[in-house]
DOMIDO-211450 format. One record per residue (C-alpha): residue number from 1; x, y, z. Coordinates in nm, 3 decimals. Layout:
// DOMIDO-211450
n=NUM	X=X	Y=Y	Z=Z;
...
This chain:
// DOMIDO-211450
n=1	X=-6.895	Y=1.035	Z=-4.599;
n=2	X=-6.487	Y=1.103	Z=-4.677;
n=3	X=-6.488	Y=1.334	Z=-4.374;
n=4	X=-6.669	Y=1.074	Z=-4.119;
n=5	X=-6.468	Y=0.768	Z=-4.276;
n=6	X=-6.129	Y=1.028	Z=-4.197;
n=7	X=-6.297	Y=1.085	Z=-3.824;
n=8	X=-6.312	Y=0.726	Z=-3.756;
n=9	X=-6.028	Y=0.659	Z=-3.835;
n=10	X=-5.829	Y=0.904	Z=-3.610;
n=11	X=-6.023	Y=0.783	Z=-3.335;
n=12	X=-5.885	Y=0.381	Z=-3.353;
n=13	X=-5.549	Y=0.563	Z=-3.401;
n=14	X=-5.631	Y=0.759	Z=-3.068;
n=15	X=-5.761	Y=0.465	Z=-2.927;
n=16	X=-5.516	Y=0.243	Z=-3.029;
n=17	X=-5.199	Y=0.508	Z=-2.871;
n=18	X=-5.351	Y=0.471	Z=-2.538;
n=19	X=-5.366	Y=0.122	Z=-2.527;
n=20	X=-5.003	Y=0.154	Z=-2.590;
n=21	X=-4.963	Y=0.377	Z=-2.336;
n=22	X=-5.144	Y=0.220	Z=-2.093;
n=23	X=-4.940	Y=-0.111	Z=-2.181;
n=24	X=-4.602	Y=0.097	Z=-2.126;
n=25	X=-4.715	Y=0.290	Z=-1.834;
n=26	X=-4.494	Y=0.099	Z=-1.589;
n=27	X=-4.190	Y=0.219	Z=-1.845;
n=28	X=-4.294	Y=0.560	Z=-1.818;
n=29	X=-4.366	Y=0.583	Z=-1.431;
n=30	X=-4.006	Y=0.371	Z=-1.397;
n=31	X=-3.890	Y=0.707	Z=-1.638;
n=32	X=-4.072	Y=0.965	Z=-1.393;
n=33	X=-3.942	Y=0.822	Z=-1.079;
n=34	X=-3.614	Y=0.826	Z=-1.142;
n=35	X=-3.612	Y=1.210	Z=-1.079;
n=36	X=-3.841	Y=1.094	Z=-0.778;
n=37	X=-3.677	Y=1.219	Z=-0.422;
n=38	X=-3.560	Y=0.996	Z=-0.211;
n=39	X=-3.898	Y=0.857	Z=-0.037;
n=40	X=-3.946	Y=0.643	Z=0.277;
n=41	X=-3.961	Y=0.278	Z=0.317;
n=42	X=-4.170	Y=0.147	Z=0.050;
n=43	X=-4.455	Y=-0.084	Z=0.106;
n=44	X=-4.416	Y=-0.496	Z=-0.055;
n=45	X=-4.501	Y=-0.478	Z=-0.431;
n=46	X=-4.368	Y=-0.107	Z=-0.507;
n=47	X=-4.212	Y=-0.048	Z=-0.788;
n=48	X=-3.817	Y=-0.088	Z=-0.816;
n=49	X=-3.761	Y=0.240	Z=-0.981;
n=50	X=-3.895	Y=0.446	Z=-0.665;
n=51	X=-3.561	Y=0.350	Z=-0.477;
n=52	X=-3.373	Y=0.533	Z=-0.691;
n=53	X=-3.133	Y=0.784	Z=-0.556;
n=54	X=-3.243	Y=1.079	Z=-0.733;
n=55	X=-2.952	Y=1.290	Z=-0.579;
n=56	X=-2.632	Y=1.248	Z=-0.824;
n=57	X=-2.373	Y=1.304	Z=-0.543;
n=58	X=-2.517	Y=1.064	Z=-0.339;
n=59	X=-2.583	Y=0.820	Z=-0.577;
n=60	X=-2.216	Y=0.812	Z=-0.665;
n=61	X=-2.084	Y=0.831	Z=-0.349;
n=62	X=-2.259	Y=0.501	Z=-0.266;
n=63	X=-2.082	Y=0.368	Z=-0.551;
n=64	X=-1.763	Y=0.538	Z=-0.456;
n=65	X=-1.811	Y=0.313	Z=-0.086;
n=66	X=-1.873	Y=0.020	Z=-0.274;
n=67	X=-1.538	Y=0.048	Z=-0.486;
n=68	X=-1.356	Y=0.099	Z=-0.120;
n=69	X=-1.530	Y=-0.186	Z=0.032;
n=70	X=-1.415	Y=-0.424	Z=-0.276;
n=71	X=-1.032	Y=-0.248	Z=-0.307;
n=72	X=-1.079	Y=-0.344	Z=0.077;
n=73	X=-1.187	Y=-0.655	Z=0.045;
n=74	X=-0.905	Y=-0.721	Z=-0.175;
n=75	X=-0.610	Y=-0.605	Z=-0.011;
n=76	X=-0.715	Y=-0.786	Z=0.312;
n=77	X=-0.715	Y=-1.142	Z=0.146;
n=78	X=-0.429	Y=-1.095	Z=-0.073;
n=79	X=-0.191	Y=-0.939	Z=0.189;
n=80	X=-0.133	Y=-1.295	Z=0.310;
n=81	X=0.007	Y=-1.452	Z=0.037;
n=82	X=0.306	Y=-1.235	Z=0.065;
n=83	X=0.300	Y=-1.225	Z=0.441;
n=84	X=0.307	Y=-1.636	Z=0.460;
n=85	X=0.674	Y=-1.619	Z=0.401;
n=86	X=0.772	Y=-1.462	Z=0.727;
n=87	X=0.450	Y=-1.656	Z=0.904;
n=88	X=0.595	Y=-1.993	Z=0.770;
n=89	X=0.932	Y=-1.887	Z=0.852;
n=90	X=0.836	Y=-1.804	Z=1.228;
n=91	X=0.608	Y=-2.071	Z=1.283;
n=92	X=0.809	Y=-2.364	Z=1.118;
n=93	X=0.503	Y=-2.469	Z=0.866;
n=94	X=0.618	Y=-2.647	Z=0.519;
n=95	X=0.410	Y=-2.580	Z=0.189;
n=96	X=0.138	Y=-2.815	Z=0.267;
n=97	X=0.028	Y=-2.602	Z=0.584;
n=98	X=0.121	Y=-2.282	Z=0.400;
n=99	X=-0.146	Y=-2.422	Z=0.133;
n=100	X=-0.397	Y=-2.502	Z=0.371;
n=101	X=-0.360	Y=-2.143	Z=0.528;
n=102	X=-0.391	Y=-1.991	Z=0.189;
n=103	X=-0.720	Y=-2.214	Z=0.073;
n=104	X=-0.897	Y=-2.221	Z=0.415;
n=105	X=-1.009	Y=-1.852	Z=0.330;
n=106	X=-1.198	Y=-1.957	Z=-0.017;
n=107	X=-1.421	Y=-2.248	Z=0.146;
n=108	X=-1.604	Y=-1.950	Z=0.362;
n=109	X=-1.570	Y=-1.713	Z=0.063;
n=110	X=-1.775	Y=-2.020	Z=-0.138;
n=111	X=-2.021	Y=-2.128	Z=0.059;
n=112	X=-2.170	Y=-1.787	Z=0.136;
n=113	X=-2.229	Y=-1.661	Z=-0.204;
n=114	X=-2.588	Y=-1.738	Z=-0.236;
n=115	X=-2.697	Y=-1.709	Z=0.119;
n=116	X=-2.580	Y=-1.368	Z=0.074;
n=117	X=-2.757	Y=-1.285	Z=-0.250;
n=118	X=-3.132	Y=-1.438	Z=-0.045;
n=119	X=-3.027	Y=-1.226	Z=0.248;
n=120	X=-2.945	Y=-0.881	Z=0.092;
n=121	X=-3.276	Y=-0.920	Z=-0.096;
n=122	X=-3.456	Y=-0.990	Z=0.288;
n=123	X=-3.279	Y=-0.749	Z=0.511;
n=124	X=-3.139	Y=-0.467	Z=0.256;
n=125	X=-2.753	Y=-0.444	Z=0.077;
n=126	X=-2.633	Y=-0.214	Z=0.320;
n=127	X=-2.708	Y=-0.394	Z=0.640;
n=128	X=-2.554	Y=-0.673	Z=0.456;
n=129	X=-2.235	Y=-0.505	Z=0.298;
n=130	X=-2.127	Y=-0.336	Z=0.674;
n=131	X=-2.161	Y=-0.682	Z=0.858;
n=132	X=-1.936	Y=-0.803	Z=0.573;
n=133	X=-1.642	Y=-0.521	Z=0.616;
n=134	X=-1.696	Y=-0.556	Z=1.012;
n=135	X=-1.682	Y=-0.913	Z=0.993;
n=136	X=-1.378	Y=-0.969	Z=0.765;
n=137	X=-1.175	Y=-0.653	Z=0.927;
n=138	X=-1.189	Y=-0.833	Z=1.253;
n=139	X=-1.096	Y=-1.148	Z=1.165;
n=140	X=-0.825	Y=-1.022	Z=0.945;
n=141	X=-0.693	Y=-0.849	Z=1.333;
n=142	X=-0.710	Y=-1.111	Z=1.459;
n=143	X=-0.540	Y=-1.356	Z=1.214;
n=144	X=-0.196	Y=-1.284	Z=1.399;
n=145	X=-0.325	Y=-1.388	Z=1.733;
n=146	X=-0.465	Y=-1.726	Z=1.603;
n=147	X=-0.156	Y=-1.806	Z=1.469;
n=148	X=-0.069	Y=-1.998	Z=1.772;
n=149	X=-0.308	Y=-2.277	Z=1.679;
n=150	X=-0.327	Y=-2.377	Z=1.304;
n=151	X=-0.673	Y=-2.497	Z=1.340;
n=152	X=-0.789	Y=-2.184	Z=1.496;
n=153	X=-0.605	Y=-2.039	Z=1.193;
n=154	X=-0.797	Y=-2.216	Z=0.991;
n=155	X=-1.085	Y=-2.123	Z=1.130;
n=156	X=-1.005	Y=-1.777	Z=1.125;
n=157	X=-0.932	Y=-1.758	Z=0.754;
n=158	X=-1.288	Y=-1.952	Z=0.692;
n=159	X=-1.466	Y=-1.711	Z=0.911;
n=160	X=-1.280	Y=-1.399	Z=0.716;
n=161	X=-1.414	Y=-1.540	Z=0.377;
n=162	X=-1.746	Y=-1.595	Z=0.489;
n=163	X=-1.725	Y=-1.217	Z=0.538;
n=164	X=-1.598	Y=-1.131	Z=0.242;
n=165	X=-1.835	Y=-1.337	Z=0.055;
n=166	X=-2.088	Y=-1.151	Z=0.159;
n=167	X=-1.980	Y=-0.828	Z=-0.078;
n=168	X=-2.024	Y=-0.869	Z=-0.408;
n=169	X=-2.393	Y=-1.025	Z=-0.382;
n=170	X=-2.453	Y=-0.692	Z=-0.154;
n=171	X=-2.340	Y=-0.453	Z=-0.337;
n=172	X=-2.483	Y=-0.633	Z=-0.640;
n=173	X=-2.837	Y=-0.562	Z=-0.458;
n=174	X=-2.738	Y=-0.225	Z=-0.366;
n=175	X=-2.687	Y=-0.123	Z=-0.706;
n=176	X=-2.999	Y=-0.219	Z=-0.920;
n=177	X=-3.178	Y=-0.082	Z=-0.613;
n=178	X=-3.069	Y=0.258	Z=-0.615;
n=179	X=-2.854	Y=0.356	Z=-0.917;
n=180	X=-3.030	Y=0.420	Z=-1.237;
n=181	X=-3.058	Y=0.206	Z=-1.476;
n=182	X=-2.838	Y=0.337	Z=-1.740;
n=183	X=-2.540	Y=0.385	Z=-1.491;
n=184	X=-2.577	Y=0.053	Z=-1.326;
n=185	X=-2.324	Y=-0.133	Z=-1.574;
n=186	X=-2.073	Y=0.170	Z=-1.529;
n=187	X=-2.129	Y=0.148	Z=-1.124;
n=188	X=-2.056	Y=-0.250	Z=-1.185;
n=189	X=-1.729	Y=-0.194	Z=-1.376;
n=190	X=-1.618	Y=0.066	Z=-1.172;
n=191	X=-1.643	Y=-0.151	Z=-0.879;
n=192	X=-1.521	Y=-0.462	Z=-1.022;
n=193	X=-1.214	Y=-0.247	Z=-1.155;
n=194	X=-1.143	Y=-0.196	Z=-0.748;
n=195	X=-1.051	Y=-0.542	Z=-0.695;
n=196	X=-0.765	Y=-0.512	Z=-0.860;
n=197	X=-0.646	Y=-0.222	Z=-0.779;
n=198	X=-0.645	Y=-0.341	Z=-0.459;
n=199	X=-0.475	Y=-0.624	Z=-0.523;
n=200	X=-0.189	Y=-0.446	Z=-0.710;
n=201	X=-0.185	Y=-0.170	Z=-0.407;
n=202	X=-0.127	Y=-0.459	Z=-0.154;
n=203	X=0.098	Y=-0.628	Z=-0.356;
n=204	X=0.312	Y=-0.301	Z=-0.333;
n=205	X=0.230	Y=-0.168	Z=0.021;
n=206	X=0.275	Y=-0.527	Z=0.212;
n=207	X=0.637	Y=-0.572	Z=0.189;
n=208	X=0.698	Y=-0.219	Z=0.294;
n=209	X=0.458	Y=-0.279	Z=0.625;
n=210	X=0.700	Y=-0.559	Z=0.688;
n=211	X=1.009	Y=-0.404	Z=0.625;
n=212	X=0.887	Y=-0.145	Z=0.828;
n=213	X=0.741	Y=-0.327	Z=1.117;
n=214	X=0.645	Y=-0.687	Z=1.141;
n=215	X=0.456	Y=-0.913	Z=0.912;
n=216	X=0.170	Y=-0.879	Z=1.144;
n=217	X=0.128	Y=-0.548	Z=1.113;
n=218	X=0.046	Y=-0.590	Z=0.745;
n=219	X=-0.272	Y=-0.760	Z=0.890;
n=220	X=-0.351	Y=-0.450	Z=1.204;
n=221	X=-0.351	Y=-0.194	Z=0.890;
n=222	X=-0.547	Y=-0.349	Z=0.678;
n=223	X=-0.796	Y=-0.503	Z=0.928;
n=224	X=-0.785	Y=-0.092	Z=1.074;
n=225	X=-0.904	Y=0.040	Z=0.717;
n=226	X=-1.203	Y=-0.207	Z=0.691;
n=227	X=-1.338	Y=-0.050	Z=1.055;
n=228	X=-1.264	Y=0.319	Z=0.888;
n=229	X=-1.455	Y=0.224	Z=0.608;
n=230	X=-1.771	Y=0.174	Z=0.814;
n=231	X=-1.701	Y=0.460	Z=1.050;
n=232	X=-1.724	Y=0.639	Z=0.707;
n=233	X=-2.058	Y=0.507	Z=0.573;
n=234	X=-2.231	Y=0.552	Z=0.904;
n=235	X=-2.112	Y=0.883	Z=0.882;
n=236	X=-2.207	Y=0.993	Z=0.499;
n=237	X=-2.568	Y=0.776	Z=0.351;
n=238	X=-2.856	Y=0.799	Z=0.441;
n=239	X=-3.061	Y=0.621	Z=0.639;
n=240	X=-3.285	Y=0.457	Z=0.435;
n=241	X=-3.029	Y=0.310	Z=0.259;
n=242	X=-2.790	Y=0.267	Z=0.617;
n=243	X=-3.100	Y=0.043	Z=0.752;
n=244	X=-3.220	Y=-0.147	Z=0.458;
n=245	X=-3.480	Y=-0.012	Z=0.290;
n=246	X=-3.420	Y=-0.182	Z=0.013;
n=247	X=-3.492	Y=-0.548	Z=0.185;
């Protein structure tokens, strides 16, 4: 009777670890997958954790685009607000145009932020993050040439933050779609950490690109990286993640 009382009892303690397991099984499969190649497009309804990146090197050198896109994204709306000195000088504007050059930029950079976030999760964070650098690199080029026309300044600057607004809430998508889990939040501080060091960088490198050529050169080099930059992810991911496999 002790021995079939003992049996009985192992078997609701077997019975009872597989309902656990069972209830945990997405956990576990999340676990597995993570070590998972990288497969094709997945159908609606698949599970997160199969879009991992399973390759370390290219895992991180998605992240390592991301930082340049941000330090990018940095030093191409900060290099202004050294430049407006010798664009207020040349073009005769007093403070209150200056300010309305300077703001223009953040009521595109506003306005776009949860669009963005919608479209990255529709389309994919990469299709999303190289319209952004395209977008904002050309508009930053051609900020000197609209400088004839304040409103088409203005318009300019509005346009450039609409682009740049587009970043974060990409690359936001891009990384809890294919960096693991438990490297996400260091992916998301290294990148954040890229915004200012871009911003200190530009600080720095702007007044020498005017004292070595003209204050609207500070805009051709820094408009020039942003189209390098997507030369250079074109050239290195894959793509499943180029083409938005993610959306």
């Amino acid at each position: 009777e002790k021995r079939r009382e003992e049996k009985r009892r192992e078997e609701k303690r077997r019975e009872e670890e597989k309902r656990r397991e069972e209830e945990w099984s997405g956990e576990d499969t999340a676990r597995d997958d993570i070590m998972a190649p990288l497969a094709p497009r997945v159908t609606s309804g698949a599970p997160l954790s199969s879009l991992f990146i399973a390759n370390h090197v290219e895992r991180w050198t998605l992240v390592a685009l991301c930082f340049a896109a941000i330090a990018i994204c940095y030093a191409d709306r900060t290099n202004i607000s050294t430049a407006i000195l010798e664009m207020g000088k040349e073009y005769g504007w007093d403070d209150e145009k200056k300010g309305r050059v300077m703001s223009s930029f953040y009521y595109g950079y506003a306005i776009i932020q949860a669009p963005a976030g919608w479209l990255a999760t529709k389309v994919g964070g990469m299709p999303c993050l190289l319209t952004a650098v395209l977008l904002w690199s050309l508009f930053t080029l051609a900020t000197p040439p609209a400088c004839g026309s304040l409103f088409v300044l203005l318009c300019t600057r509005v346009l450039m933050g609409m682009g740049e607004g587009i970043s974060f809430p990409a690359i936001h998508h891009l990384i809890s779609r294919y960096v693991v889990e438990r490297e996400q939040t260091t992916a998301i501080a290294i990148v954040t950490a890229a915004s200012y060091l871009g911003t200190v960088f530009v600080n720095y490198a702007t007044p020498a690109i005017i004292g070595w050529a003209s204050w609207e050169w500070s805009f051709y080099v820094f408009g020039s990286v942003g189209l390098l930059w997507c030369l250079a992810a074109l050239a290195v991911l894959s793509s499943a993640v180029l083409w938005g496999r993610d959306g």
